[in-house]
C-alpha positions as CSV (number, residue, x, y, z in Angstrom):
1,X,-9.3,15.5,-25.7
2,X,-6.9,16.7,-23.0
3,X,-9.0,14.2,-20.2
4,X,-6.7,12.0,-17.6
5,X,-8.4,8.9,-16.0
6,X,-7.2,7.0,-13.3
7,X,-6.7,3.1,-14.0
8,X,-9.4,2.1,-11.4
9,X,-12.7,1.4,-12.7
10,X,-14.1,3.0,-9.2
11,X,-11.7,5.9,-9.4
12,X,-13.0,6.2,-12.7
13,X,-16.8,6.6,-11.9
14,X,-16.0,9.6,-9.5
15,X,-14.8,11.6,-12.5
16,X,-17.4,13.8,-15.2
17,X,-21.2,13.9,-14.5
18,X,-23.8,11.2,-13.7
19,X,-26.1,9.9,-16.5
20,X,-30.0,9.8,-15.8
21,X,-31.4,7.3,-18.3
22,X,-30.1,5.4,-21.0
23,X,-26.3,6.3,-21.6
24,X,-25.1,7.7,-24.6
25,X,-22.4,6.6,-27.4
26,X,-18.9,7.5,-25.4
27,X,-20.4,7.5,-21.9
28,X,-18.5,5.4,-19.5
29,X,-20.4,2.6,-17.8
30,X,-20.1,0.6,-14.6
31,X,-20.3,-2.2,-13.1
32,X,-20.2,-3.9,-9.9
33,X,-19.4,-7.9,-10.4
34,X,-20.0,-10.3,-7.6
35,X,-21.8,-7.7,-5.8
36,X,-19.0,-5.6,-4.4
37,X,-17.0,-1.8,-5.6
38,X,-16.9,-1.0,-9.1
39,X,-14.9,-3.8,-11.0
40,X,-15.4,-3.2,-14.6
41,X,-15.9,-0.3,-16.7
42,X,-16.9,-0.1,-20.9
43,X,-17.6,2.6,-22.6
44,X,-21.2,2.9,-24.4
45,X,-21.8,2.7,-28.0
46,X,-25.5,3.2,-27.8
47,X,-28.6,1.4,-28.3
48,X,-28.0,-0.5,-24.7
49,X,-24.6,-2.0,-25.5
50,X,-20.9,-1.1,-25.0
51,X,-17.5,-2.1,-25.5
52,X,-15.6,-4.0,-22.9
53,X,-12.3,-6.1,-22.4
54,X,-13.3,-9.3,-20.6
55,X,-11.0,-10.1,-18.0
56,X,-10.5,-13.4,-19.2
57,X,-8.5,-12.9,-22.4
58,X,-8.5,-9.2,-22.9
59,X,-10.8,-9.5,-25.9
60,X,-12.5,-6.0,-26.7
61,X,-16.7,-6.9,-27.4
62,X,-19.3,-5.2,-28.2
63,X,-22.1,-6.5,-25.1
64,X,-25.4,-5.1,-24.1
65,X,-25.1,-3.7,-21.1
66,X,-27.7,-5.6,-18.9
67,X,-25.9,-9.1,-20.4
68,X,-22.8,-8.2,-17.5
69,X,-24.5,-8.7,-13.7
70,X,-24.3,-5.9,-11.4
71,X,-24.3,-2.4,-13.4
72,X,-24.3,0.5,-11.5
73,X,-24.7,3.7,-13.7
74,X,-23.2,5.8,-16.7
75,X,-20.6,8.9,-16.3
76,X,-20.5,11.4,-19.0
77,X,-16.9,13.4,-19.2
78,X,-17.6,15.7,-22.3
């Protein structure tokens, strides 16, 4: 789709527009583990979840979004 993304989730969340509401299927999400920045981004699928790596192993899951602490919002690029 001709879009460039930095490798920073908090880069990352400055790019395309904000989401009001629940995001949509290919919306990027964000969250903020451990109450700091922007640690970990997924990208939604709909119906409240998204897939993520986990840090942990690498292992791409399908998650509802409010099961990881600390989101902060969606992005929408196209």
């Amino acid at each position: 789709f001709g879009i460039s993304l930095p490798d920073s989730p908090a880069a990352q969340y400055g790019y395309g527009s904000p989401v009001n509401g629940a995001p949509a299927p290919g919306d990027l999400v964000f969250w903020a583990e451990g109450g700091g920045g922007i640690t970990h981004v997924g990208i939604a699928t709909g119906n409240g979840t998204a897939i993520d790596a986990n840090v942990a192993g690498g292992v791409v899951q399908e998650t509802p979004i409010d099961a990881i602490p600390g989101y902060v919002g969606a992005t929408r690029l196209l």
